[in-house]
N, C-alpha and C positions, 0 to 999 in steps of 0.2 A: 063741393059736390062729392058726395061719397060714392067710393069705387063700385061696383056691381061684385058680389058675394062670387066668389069661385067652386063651381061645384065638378066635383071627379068623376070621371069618365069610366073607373074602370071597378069592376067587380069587386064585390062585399069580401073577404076575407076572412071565417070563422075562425077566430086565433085556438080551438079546441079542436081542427080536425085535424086528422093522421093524414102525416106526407105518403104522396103515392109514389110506391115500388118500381124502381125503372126496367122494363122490359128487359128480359132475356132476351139477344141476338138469338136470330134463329140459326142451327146447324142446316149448313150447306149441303144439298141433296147429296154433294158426289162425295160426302165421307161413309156416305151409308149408316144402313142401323147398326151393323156389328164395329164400328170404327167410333174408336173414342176421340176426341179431340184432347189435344196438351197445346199450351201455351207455349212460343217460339223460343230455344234457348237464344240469349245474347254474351254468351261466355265467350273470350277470347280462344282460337287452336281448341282440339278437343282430343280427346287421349287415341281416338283415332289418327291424328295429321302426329300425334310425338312418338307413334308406335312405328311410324311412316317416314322417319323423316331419313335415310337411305334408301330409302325403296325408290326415289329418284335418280339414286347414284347410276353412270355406267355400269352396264356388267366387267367391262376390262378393268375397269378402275379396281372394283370390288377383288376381281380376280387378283391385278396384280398384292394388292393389300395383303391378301392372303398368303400367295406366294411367300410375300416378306416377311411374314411369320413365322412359315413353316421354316424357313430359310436359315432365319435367327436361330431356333429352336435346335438347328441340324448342328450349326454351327456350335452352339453351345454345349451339346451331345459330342462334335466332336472335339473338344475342348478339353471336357470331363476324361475322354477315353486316354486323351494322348497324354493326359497329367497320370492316370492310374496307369497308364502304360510305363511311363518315365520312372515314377514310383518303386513299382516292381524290378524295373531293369536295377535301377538305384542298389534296392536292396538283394536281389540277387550278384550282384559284382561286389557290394559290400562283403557277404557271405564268401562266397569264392577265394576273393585277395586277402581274406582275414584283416579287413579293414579297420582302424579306430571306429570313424565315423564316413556314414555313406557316400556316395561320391554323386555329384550334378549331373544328371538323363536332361540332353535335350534332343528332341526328336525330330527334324526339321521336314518342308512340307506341308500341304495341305489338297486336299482332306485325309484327314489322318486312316481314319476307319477303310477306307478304298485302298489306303495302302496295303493297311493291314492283311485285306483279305484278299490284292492280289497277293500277297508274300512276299513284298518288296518295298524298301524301306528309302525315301532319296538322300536321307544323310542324320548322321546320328553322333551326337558330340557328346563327347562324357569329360567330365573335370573333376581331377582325383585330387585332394588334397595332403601336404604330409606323407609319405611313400618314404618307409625307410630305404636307404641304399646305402649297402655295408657300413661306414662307419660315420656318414650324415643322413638329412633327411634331405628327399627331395619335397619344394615346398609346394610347388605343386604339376601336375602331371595333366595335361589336357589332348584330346586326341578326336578330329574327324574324322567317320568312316564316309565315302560316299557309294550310294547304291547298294544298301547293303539288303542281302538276299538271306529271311526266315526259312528256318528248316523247323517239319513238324509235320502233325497230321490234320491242323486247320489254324485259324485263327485264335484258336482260346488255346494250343496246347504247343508254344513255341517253344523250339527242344537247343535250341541254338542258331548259329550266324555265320556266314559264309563273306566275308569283306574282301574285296578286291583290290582296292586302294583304303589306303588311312596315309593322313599325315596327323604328324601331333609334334608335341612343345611341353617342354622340361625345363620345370628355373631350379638352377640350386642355391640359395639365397646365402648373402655373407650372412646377412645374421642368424638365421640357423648355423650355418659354420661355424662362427664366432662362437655360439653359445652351446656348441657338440662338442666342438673342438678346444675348447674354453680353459681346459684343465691348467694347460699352459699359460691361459692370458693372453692368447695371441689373438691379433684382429687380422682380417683379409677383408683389402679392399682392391677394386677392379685399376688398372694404371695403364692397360693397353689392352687392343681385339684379343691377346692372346696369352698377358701377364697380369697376375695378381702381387701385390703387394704382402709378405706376412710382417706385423710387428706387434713384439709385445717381451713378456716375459715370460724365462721357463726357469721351474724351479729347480735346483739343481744340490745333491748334497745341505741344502735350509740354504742355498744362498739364490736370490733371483739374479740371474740374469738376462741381460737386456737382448732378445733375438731379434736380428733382420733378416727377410730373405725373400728371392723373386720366385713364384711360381709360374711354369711356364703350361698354359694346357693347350692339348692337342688331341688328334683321333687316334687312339689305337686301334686301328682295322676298322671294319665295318659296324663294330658292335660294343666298342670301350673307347673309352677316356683314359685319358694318360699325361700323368703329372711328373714334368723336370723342375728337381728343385736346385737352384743357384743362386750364388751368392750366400751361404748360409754362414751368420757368423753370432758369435755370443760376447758379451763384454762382461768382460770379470770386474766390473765399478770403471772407473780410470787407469786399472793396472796392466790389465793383460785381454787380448783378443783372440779367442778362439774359433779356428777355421777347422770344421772334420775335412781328414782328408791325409793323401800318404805324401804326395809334390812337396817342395823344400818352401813354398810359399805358406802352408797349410799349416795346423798346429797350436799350440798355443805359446803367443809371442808378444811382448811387450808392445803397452803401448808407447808413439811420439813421447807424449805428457809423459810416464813412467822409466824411460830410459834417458830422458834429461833429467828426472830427478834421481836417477842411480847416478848418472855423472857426478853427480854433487855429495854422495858419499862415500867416502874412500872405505869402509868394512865390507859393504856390498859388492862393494866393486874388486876387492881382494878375492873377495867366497867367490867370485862369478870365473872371474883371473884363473882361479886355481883348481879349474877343471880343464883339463888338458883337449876335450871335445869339444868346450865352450872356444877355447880358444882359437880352434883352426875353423869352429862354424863362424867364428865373425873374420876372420881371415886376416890375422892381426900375426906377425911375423915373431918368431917366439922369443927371438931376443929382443926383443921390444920389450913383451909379457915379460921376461925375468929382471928386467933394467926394472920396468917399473912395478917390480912387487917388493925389491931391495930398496927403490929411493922415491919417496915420495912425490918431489919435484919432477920425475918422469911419471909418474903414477898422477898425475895433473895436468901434465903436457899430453898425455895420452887420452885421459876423460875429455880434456879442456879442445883437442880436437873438433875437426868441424864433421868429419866420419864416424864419430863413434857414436855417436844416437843410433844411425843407421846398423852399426855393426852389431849393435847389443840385440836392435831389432831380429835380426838373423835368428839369433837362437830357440832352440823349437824345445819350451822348458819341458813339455812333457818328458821329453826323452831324458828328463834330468829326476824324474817322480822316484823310478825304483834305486839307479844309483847315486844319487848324491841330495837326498831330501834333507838333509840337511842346509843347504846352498839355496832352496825352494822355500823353506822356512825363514830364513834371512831375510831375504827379498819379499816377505811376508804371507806367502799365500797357503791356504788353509789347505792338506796333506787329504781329505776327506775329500775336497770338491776337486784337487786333480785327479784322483783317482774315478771319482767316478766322470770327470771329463776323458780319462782316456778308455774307457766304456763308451763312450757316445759318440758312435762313427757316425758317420752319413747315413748308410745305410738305415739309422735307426731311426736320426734325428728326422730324415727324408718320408720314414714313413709315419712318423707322425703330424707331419704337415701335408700327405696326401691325401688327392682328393679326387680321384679314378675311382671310377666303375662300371662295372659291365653291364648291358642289356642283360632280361635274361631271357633264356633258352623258351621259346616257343616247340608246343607239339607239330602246329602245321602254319605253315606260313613262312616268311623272310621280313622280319624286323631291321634295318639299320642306320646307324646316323648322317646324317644329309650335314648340318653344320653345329661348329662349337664354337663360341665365342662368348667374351666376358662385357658384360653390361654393366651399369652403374650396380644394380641390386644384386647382381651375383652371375651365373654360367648360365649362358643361355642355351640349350640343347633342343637343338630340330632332329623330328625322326622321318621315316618314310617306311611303309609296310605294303605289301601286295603278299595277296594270293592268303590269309589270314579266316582260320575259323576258330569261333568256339563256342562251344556247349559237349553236349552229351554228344 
């Protein structure tokens, strides 16, 4: 049985007509005639909430922020001042002490500028380097003021300094020493709170000799240094030991090593014999002396003694330079370097190993030394100053 036909229910379809246009929404009475409509942004924030995005903040917050700004800002203004201040000082003391090179402004303190303009300073460090003093340098010179009081007619036109208290510190270093004092070859090292070591060589006549000797330092007064020199002595090689000085130990005098080996030469030992002063300084009995300059065998029994090293020691050969340099020459020693050994007293020798000096002389104020003591690197010098100004 066949199906029954299926017929459609629903409207004919012109495949030629034109699709109808969908209705414009109507605009909503309440935007009115003069109001345009715009379609809703969906953009994420809008340059209104990023123009805004402190305007949340506290006001204290915002405030203090600020603050710490300005704060910074002061601080780094006061920074600037106190360095162009230091600067200045720097080169003004430069100028003044006819300095090599400037000497370190530190300005201690803060805020600097409040200091400034009350006209008082809480403490003010300077550090000089290199400072000639008479015949070394000092290496370096550092000095506290505290509380120090500006004179002037404001803050821009500081005419000078009125210091109440300073303390300060002075090295005098071995190695500047060494290398001022150099001429000689001598070295200074420190060996106690209050003794230096010298040793080295001084030239003498073209010949070097070997010098030792203690320096002793101490305070002359309130305002110097003062150097004792002891134990001063020179070696002529192995031969002979020279002590300046007038005492019967002093002189120039054989050495141990050189008067055992005169023993052992019977021509030496006749030239030495046959000075009638040599004879009584070694306190040798004179008929002794004439036995044995006739007989050998006594002139052997006499060397060959267990006293006469010592006895030969005794004699003080300078005193033998102008009369009998012939007996000087024997015994080998060169006619040039005694003479200018008996030129070189103490006194001379002493002041080329010194190492004293004076403060100097201030206009106003009282500068003087508090302590002096010897350090590994050299002389350490503390001062103390009141009642101190300078400038104009």
């Amino acid at each position: 049985m066949r199906a029954p036909h299926h017929i459609s229910t629903q409207p004919y379809a012109d495949p030629y007509a034109v699709p109808a246009v969908p209705a414009v929404p109507e605009v909503p009475e309440a935007l009115g005639e003069d109001e345009s409509w715009s379609p809703p942004q969906h953009r994420r924030g809008g340059r209104r909430r990023r123009r805004g995005r402190f305007a949340g903040l506290p006001f204290a917050l915002k405030a203090v922020v600020g603050l710490s700004v300005l704060a910074a800002f002061l601080a780094l203004g006061d920074r600037w001042a106190v360095l162009y201040a230091e600067q200045r000082a720097a080169d003004a003391l430069k100028d003044r002490m006819k300095l090599s090179a400037a000497p370190e402004v530190k300005i201690g303190g803060f805020p600097f500028l409040s200091q400034l303009v009350g006209g008082r300073l809480d403490s003010v460090k300077v550090t000089v380097p290199d400072v000639a003093a008479d015949r070394v340098t000092l290496a370096s010179v550092s000095a506290t003021a505290q509380d120090v009081t500006l004179e002037g007619d404001g803050p821009t036109s500081v005419s000078g300094a009125r210091i109440p208290e300073l303390r300060g510190d002075v090295l005098l270093s071995f190695a500047d020493m060494n290398r001022e004092l150099g001429a000689s070859q001598v070295t200074f090292t420190g060996a106690d709170r209050d003794r230096i070591l010298a040793r080295g060589t001084l030239p003498v006549a073209g010949h070097d000799l070997r010098l030792r000797a203690d320096v002793r330092i101490g305070r002359d007064g309130d305002q110097g240094i003062a150097t004792t020199i002891g134990g001063m002595r020179l070696n002529v090689g192995d031969l002979a030991t020279y002590r300046p000085g007038v005492r019967a130990s002093e002189g120039l005098h054989l050495t141990p090593k050189s008067a055992a080996g005169l023993a052992r030469e019977t021509r030496k030992v006749r030239a030495l014999l046959g000075v009638p002063s040599v004879v009584r300084t070694m306190g040798v009995p004179d008929t002794t002396v004439r036995e044995a300059l006739r007989n050998d065998d006594k002139l052997a029994g006499l060397t060959g003694s267990r006293d006469f090293v010592h006895q030969a020691m005794r004699v003080n050969l300078l005193d033998l330079t102008l009369a009998h340099p012939e007996v000087l020459d024997r015994l080998g020693f060169d006619p040039a370097l005694l003479d200018a050994l008996s030129r070189l007293t103490r006194p001379v020798l002493s002041d080329q190993l010194s190492l004293g000096f004076q403060l100097p002389e201030l206009p106003r104020g009282e500068l003087r030394l508090r302590d002096v003591r010897v350090e590994k690197d050299g002389i350490r010098v503390r001062l103390a100053g009141q009642g101190l100004a300078f400038g104009d």
